[in-house]
Z-matrix of the N, CA and C atoms (Angstrom, degrees):
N
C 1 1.461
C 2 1.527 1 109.24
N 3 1.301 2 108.73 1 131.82
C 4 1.713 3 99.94 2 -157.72
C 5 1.944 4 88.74 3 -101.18
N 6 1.588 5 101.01 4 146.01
C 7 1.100 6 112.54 5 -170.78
C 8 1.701 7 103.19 6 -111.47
N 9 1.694 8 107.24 7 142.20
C 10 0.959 9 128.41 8 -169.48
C 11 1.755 10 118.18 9 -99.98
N 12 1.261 11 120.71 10 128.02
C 13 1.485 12 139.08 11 -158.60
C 14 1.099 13 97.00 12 -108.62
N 15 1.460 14 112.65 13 115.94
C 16 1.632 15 144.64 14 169.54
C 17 1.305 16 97.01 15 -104.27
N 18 1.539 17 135.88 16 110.35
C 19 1.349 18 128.98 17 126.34
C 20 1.207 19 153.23 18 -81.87
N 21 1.185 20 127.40 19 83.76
C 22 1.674 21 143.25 20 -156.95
C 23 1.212 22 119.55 21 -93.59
N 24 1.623 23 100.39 22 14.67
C 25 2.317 24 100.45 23 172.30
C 26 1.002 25 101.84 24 -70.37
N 27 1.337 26 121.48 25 135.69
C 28 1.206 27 127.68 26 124.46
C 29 2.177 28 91.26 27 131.77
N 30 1.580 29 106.48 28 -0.05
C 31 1.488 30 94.71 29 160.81
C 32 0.967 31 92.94 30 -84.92
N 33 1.907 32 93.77 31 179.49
C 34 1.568 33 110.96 32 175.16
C 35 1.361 34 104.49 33 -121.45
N 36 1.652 35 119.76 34 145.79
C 37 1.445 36 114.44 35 168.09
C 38 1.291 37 132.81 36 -24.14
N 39 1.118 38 115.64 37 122.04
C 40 1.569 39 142.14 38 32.63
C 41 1.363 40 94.73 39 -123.41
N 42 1.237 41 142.12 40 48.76
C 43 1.646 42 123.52 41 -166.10
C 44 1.849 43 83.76 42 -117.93
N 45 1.397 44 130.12 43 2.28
C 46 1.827 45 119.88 44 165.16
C 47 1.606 46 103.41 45 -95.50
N 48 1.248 47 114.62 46 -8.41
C 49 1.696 48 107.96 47 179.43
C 50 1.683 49 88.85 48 -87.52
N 51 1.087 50 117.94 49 -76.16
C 52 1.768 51 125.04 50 175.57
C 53 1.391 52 113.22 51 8.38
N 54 2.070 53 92.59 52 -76.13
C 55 1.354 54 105.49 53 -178.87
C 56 1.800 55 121.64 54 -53.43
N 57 1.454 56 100.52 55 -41.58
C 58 1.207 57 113.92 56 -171.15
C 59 1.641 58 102.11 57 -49.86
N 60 1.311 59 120.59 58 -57.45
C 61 1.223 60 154.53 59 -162.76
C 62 1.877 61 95.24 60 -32.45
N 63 2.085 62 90.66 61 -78.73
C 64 1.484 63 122.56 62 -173.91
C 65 1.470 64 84.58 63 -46.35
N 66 1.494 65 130.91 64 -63.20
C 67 1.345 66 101.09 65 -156.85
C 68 1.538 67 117.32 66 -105.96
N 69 1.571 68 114.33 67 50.57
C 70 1.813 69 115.51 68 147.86
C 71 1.227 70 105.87 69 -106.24
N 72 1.576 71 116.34 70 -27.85
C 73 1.331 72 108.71 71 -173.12
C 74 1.317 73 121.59 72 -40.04
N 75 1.651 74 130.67 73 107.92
C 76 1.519 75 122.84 74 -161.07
C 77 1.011 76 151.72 75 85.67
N 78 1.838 77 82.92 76 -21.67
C 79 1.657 78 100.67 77 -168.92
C 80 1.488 79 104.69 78 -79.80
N 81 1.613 80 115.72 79 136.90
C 82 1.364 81 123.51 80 154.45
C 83 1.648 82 133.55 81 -100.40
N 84 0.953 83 100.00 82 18.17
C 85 1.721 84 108.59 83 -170.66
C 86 1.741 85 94.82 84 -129.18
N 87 1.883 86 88.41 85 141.23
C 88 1.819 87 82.98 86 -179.11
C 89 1.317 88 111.99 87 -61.80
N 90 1.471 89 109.75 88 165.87
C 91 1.616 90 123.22 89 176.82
C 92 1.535 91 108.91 90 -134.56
N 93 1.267 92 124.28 91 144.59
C 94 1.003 93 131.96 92 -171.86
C 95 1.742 94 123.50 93 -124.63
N 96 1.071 95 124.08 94 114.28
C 97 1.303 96 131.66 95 -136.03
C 98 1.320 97 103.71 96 -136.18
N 99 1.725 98 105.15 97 125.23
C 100 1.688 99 119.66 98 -151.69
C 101 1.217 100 106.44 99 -116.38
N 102 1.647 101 110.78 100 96.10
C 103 1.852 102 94.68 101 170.64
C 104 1.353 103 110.68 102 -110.14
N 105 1.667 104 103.70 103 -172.88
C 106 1.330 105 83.78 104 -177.56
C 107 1.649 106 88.57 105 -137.56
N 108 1.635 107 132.24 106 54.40
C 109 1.210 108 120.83 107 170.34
C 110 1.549 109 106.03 108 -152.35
N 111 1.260 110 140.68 109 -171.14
C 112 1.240 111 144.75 110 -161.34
C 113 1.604 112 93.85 111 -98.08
N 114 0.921 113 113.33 112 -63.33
C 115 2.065 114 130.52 113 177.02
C 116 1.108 115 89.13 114 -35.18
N 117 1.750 116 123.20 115 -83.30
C 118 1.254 117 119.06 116 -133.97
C 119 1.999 118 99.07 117 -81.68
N 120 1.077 119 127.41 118 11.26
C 121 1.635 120 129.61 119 163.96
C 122 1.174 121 96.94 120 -92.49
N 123 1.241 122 136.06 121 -50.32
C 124 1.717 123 121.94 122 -170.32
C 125 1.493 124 97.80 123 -86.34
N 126 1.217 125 147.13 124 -32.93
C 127 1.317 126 119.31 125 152.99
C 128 1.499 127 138.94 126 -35.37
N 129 1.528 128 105.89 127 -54.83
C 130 1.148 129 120.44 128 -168.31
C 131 1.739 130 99.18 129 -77.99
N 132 1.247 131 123.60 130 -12.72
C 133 1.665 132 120.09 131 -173.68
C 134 1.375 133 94.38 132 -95.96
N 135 1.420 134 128.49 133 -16.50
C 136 1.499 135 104.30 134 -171.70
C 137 1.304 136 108.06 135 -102.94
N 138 1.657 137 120.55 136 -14.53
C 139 1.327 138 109.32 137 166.98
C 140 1.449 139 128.79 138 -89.80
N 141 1.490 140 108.83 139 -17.20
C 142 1.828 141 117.23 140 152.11
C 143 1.258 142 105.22 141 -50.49
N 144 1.761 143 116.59 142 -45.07
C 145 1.670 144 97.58 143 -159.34
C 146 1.688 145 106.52 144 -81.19
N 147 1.238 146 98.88 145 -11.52
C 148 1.808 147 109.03 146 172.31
C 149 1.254 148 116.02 147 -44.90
N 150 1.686 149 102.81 148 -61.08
C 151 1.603 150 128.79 149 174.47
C 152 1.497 151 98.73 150 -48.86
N 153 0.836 152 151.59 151 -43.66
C 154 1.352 153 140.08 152 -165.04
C 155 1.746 154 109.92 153 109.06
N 156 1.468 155 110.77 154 11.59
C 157 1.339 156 111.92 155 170.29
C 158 0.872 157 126.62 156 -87.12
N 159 1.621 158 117.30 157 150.56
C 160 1.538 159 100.78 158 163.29
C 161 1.444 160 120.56 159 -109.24
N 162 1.335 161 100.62 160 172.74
C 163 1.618 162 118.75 161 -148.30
C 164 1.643 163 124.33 162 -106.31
N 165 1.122 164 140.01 163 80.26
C 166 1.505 165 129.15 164 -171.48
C 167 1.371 166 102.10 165 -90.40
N 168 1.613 167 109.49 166 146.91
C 169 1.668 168 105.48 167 160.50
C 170 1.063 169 98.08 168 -125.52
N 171 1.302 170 106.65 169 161.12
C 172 1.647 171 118.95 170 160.45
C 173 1.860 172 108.24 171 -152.61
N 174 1.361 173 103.75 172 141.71
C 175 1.328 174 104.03 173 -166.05
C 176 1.249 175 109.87 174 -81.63
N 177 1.233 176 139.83 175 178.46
C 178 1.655 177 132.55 176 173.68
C 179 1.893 178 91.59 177 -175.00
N 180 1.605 179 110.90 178 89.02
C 181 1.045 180 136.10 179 156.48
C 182 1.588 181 87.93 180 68.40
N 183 1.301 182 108.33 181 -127.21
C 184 2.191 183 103.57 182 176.72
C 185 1.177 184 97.68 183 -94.19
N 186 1.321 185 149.02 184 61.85
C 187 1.059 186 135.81 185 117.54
C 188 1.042 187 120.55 186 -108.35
N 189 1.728 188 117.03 187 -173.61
C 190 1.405 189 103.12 188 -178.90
C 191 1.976 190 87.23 189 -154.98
N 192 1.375 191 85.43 190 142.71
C 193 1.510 192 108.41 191 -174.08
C 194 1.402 193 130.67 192 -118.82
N 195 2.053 194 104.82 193 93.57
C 196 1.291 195 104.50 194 -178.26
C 197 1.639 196 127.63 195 -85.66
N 198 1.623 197 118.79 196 129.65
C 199 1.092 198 102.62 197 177.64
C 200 1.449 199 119.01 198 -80.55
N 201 1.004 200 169.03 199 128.43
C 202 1.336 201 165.27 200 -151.09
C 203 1.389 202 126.98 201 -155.47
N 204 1.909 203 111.56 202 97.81
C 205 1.414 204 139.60 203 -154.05
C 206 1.292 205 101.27 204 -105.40
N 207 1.418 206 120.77 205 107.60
C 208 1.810 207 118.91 206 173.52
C 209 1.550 208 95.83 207 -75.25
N 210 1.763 209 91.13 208 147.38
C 211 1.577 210 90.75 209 153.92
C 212 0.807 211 124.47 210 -169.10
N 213 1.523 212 102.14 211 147.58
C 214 1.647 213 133.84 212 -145.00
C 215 1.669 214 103.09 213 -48.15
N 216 1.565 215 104.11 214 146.35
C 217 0.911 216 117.49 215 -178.47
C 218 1.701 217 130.17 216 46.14
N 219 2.124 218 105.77 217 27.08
C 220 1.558 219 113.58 218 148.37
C 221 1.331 220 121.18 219 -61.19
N 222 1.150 221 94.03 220 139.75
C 223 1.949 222 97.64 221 162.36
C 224 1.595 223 92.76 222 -81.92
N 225 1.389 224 108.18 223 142.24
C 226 1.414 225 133.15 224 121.10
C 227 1.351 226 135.15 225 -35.30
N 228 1.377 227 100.30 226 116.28
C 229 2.274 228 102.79 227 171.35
C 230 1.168 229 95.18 228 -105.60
N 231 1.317 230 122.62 229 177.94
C 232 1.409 231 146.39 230 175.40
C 233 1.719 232 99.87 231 -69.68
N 234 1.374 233 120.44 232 132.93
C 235 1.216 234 123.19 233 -159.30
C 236 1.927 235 100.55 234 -91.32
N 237 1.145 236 117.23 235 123.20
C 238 1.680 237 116.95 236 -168.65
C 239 1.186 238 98.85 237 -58.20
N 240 1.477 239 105.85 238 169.13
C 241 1.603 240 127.57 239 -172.91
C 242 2.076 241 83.68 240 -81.18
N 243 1.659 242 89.76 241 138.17
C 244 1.711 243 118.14 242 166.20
C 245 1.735 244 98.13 243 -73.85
N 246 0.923 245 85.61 244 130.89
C 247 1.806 246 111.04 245 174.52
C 248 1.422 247 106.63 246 -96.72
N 249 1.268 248 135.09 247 83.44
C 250 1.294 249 146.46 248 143.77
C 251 1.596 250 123.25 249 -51.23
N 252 1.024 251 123.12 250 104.13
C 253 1.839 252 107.88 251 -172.00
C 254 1.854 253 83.91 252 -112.39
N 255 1.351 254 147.71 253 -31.84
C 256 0.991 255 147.33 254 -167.95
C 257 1.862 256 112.76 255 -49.92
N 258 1.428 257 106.68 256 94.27
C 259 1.689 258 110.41 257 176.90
C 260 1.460 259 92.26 258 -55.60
N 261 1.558 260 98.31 259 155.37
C 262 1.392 261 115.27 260 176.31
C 263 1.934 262 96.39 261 -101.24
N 264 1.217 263 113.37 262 125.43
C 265 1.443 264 135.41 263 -178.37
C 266 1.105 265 140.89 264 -135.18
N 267 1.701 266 104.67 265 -17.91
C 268 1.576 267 109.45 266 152.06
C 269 1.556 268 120.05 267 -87.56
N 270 1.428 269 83.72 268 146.58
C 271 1.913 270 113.80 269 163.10
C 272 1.174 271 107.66 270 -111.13
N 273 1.456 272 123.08 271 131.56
C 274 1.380 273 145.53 272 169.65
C 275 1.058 274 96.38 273 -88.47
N 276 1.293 275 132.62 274 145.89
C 277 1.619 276 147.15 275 -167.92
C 278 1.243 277 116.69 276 -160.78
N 279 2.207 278 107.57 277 94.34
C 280 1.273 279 99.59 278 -168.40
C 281 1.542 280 108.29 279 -119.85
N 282 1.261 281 111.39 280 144.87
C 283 1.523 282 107.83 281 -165.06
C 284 1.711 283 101.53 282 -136.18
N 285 1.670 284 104.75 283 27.91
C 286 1.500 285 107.64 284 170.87
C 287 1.631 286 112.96 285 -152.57
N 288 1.106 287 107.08 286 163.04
C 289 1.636 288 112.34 287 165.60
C 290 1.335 289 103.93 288 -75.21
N 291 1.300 290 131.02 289 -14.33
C 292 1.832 291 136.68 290 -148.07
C 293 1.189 292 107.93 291 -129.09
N 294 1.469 293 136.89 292 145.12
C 295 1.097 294 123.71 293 146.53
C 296 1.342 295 122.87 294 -94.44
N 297 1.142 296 122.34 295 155.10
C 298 1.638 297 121.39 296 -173.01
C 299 1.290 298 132.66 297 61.28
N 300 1.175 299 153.79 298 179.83
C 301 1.555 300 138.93 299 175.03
C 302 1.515 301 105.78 300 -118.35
N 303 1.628 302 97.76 301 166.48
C 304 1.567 303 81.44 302 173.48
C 305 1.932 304 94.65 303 120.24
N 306 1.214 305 114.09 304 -88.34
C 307 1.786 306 107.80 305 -169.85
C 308 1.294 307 97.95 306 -133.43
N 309 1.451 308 123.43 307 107.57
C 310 1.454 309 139.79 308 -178.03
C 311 1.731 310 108.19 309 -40.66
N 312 1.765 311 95.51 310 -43.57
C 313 1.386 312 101.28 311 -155.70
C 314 1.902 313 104.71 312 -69.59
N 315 1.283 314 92.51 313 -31.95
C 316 1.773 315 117.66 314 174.81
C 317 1.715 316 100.32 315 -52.30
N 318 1.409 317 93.69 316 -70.11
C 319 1.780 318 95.23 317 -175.92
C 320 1.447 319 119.93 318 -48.51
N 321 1.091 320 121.49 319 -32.85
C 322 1.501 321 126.92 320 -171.47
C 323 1.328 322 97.24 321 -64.63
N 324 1.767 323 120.60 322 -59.31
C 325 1.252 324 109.57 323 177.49
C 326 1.153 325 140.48 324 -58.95
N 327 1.782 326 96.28 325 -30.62
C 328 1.612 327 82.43 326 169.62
C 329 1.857 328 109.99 327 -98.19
N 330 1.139 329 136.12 328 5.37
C 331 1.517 330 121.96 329 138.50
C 332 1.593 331 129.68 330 -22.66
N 333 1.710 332 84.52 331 -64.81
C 334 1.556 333 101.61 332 170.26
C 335 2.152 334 122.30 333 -49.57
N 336 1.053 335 94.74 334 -45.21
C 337 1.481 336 94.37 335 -173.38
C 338 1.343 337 106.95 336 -87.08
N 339 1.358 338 102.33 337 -21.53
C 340 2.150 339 97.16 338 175.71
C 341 1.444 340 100.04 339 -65.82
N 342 1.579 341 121.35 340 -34.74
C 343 1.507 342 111.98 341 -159.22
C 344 1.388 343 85.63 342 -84.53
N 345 1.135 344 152.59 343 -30.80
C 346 1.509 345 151.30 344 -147.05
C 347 1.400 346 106.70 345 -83.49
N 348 1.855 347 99.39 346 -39.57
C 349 1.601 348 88.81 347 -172.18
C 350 1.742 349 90.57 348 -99.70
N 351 1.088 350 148.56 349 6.85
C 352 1.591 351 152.25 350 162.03
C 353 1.452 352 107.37 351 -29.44
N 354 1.740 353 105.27 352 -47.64
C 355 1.483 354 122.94 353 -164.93
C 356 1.683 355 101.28 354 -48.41
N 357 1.566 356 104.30 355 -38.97
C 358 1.416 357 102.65 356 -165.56
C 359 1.627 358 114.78 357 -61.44
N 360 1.156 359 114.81 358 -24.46
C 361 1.468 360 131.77 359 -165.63
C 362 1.676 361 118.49 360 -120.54
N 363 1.543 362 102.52 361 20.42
C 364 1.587 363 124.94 362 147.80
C 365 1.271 364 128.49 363 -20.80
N 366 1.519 365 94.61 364 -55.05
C 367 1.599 366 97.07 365 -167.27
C 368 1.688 367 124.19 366 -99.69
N 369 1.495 368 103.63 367 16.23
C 370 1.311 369 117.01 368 152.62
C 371 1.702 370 121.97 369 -122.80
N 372 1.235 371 92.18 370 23.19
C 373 1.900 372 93.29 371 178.54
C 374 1.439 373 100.56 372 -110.59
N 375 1.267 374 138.68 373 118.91
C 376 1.404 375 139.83 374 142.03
C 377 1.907 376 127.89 375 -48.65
N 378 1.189 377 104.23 376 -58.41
C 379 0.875 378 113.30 377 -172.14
C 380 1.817 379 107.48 378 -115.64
N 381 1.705 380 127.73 379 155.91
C 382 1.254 381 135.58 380 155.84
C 383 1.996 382 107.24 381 -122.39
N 384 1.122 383 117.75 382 103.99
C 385 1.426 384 99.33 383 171.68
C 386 1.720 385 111.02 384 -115.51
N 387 1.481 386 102.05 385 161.09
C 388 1.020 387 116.25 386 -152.74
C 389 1.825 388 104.88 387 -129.84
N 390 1.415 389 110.50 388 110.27
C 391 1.520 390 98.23 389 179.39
C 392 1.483 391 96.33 390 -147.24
N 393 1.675 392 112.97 391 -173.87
C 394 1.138 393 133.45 392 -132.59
C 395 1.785 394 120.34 393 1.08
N 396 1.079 395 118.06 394 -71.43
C 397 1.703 396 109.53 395 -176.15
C 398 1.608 397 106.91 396 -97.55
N 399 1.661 398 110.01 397 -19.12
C 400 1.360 399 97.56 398 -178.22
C 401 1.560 400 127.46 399 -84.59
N 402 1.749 401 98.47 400 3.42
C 403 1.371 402 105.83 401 149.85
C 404 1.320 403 149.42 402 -30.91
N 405 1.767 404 96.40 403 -49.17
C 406 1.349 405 104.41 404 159.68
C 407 1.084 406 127.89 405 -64.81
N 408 1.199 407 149.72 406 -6.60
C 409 1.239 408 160.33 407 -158.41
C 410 1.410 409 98.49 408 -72.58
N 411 1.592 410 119.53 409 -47.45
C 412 1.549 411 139.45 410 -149.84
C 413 1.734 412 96.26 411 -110.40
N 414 1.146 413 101.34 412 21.43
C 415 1.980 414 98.43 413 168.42
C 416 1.682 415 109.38 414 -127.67
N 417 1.520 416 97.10 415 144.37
C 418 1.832 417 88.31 416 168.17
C 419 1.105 418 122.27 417 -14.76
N 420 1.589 419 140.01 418 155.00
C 421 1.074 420 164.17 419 113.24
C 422 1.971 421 93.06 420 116.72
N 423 1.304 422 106.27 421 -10.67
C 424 1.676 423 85.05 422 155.99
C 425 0.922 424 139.13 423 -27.44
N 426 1.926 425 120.61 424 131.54
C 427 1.543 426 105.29 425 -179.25
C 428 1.627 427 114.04 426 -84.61
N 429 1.488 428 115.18 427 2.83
C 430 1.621 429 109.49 428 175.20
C 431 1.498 430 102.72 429 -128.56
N 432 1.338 431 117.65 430 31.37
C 433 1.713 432 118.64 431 138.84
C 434 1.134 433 96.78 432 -28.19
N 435 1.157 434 115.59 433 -141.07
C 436 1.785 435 115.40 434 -169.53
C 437 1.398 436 121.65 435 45.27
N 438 1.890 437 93.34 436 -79.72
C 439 2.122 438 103.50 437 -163.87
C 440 1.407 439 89.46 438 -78.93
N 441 0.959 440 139.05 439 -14.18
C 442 1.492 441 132.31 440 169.98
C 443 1.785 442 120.30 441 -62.05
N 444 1.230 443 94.11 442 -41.44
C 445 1.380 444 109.89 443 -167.27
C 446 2.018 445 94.24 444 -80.39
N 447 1.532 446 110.58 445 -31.36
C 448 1.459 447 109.09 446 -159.11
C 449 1.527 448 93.63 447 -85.92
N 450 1.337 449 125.37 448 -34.20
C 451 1.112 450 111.79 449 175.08
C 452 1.235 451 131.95 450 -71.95
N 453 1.335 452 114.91 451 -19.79
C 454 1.459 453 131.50 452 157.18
C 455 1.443 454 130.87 453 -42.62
N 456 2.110 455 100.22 454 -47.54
C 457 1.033 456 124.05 455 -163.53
C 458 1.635 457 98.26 456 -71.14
N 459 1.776 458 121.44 457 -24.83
C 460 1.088 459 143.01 458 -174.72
C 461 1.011 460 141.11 459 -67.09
N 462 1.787 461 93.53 460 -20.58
C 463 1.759 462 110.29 461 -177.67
C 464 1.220 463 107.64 462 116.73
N 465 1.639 464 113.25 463 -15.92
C 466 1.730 465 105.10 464 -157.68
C 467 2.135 466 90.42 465 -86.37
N 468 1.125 467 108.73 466 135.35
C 469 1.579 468 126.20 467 172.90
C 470 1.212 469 110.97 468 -50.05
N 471 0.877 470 162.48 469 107.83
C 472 1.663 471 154.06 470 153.34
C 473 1.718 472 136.87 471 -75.35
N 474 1.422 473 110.69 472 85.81
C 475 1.812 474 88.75 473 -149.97
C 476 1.399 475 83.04 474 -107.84
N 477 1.400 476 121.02 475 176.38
C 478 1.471 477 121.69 476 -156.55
C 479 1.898 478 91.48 477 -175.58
N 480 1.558 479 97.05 478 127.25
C 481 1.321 480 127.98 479 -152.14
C 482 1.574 481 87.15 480 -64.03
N 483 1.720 482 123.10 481 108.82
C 484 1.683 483 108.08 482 151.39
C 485 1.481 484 135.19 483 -54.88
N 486 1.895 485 114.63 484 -26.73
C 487 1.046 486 116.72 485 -172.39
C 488 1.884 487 108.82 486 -71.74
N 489 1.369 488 99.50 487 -35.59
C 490 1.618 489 104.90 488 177.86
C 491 1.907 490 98.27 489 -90.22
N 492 0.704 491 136.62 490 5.21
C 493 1.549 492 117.44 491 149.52
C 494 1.424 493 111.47 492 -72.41
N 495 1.384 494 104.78 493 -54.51
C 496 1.638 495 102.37 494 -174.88
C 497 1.226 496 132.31 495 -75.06
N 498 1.919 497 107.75 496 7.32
C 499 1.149 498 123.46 497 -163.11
C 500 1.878 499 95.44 498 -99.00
N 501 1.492 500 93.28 499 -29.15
C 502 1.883 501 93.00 500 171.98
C 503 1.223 502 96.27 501 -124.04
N 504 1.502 503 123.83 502 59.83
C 505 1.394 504 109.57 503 -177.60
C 506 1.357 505 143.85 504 -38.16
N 507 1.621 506 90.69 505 99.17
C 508 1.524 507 106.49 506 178.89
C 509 2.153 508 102.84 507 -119.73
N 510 0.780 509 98.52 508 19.31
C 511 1.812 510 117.81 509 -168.46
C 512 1.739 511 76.67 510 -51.68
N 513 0.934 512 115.07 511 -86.51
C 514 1.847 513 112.88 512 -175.80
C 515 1.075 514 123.61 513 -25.19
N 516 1.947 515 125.41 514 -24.75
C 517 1.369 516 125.84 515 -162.94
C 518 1.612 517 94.69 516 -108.63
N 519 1.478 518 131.36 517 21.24
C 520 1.108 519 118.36 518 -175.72
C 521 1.707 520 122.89 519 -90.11
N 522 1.389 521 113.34 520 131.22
C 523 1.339 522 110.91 521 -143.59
C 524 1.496 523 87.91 522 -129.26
N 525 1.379 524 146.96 523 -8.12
C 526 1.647 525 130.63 524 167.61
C 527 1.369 526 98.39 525 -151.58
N 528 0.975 527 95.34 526 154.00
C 529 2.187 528 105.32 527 -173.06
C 530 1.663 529 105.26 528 83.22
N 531 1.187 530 96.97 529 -165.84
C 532 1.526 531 121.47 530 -157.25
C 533 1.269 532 121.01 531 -148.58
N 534 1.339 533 106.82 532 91.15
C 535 1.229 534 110.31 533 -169.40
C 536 2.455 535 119.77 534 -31.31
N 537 1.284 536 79.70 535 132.44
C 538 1.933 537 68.23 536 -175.50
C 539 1.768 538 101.74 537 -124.87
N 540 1.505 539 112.06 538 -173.60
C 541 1.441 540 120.36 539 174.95
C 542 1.392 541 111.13 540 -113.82
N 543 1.338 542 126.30 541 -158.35
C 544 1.348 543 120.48 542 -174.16
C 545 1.405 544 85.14 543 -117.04
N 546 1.242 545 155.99 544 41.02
C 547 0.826 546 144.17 545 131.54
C 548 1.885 547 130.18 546 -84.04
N 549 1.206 548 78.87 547 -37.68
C 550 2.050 549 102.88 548 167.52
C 551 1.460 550 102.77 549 -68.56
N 552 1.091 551 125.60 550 -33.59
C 553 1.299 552 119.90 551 -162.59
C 554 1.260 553 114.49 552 -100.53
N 555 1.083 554 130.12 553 -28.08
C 556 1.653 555 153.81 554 103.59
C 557 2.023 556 101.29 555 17.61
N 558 1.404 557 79.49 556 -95.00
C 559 1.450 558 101.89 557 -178.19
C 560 1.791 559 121.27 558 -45.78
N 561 1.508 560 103.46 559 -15.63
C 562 1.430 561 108.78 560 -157.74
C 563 1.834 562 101.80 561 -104.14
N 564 1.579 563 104.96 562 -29.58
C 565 1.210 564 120.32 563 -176.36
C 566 1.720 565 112.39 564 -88.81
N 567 1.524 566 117.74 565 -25.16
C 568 0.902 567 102.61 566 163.41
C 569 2.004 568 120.33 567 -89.61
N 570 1.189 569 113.37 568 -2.60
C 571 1.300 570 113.07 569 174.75
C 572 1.279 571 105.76 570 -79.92
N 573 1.541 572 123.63 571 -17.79
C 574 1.514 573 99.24 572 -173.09
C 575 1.529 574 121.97 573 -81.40
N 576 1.277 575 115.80 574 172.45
C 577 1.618 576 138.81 575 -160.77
C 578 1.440 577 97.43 576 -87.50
N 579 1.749 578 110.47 577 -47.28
C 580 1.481 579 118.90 578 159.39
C 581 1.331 580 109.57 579 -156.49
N 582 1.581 581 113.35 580 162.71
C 583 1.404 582 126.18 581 -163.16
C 584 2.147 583 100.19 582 -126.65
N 585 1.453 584 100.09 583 105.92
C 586 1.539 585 103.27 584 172.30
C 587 1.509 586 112.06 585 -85.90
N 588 1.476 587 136.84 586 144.31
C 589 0.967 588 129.89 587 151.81
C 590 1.168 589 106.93 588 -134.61
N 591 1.495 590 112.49 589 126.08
C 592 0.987 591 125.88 590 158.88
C 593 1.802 592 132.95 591 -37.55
């Protein structure tokens, strides 16, 4: 029975239980599942062993390698609470519609896919702020409404500059975050652990 290779280094909790999750659903052939931290192996072993699977490890330098065999006809338990110990300490800090300089039309796209793949790294971001042009980002007709809204949906904070809304007044068209001052934002950038900008 040929066994199937999940590699999940390098997310952060809970997105190796997730994966794990999507791929037992159904599955009858072992799967083998690659992390690369202490958390995300005892996560991922206690909700396989939930499923009614069983569980092999074997170490391989810093990773760690679960084999994981469903079988037929386990009951299901209630799957334990995910142990997250990872403080959330980044601030995203965006001060454009674009990423990078150079070809607007370029930056937009990759804006778009930095915020898209952001989602993955949710659960260590506190805060996303948004000032002078990347204001717009957080009003109707944005093209990354959406990852804005998902990261929101995520926990991540979203504050978004009032002085630059009203500076291109779009303050009325604001559709995710919360409008803030430069004092919050102030306060938010120097608390962080680290500050990304795109």
């Amino acid at each position: 029975m040929k066994t199937r290779t999940l590699d999940l280094r390098g997310l952060s909790c809970p997105l190796p239980v997730i994966r794990t999750k999507e791929a037992l659903d159904g599955a009858t052939s072992p799967i083998e599942v690659i992390v690369d931290n202490e958390g995300s192996m005892t996560n991922v072993t206690r909700f396989a062993q939930s499923q009614g699977a069983e569980v092999t490890l074997r170490r391989d330098g810093n990773d760690y390698r679960l084999t994981i065999r469903p079988v037929a006809g386990a009951v299901a338990t209630e799957p334990p609470p995910i142990a997250c110990s990872i403080t959330k300490s980044l601030v995203v800090y965006v001060s454009s519609e674009h990423m990078g300089q150079g070809d607007d039309a370029l930056g937009a796209v990759l804006m778009e896919a930095f915020l898209d793949t952001l989602s993955q790294f949710a659960t260590r971001i506190s805060h996303l702020v948004c000032v002078n042009a990347g204001a717009r980002l957080a009003v109707e007709g944005s093209p990354v409404l959406e990852q804005l809204r998902q990261l929101e949906q995520m926990g991540v904070q979203v504050l978004v500059c009032g002085t630059c809304l009203n500076h291109f007044e779009i303050k009325d068209r604001l559709a995710v975050g919360s409008v803030s001052n430069m004092f919050s934002i102030i306060e938010t950038l120097a608390g962080a652990g680290r500050i990304i900008q795109p």
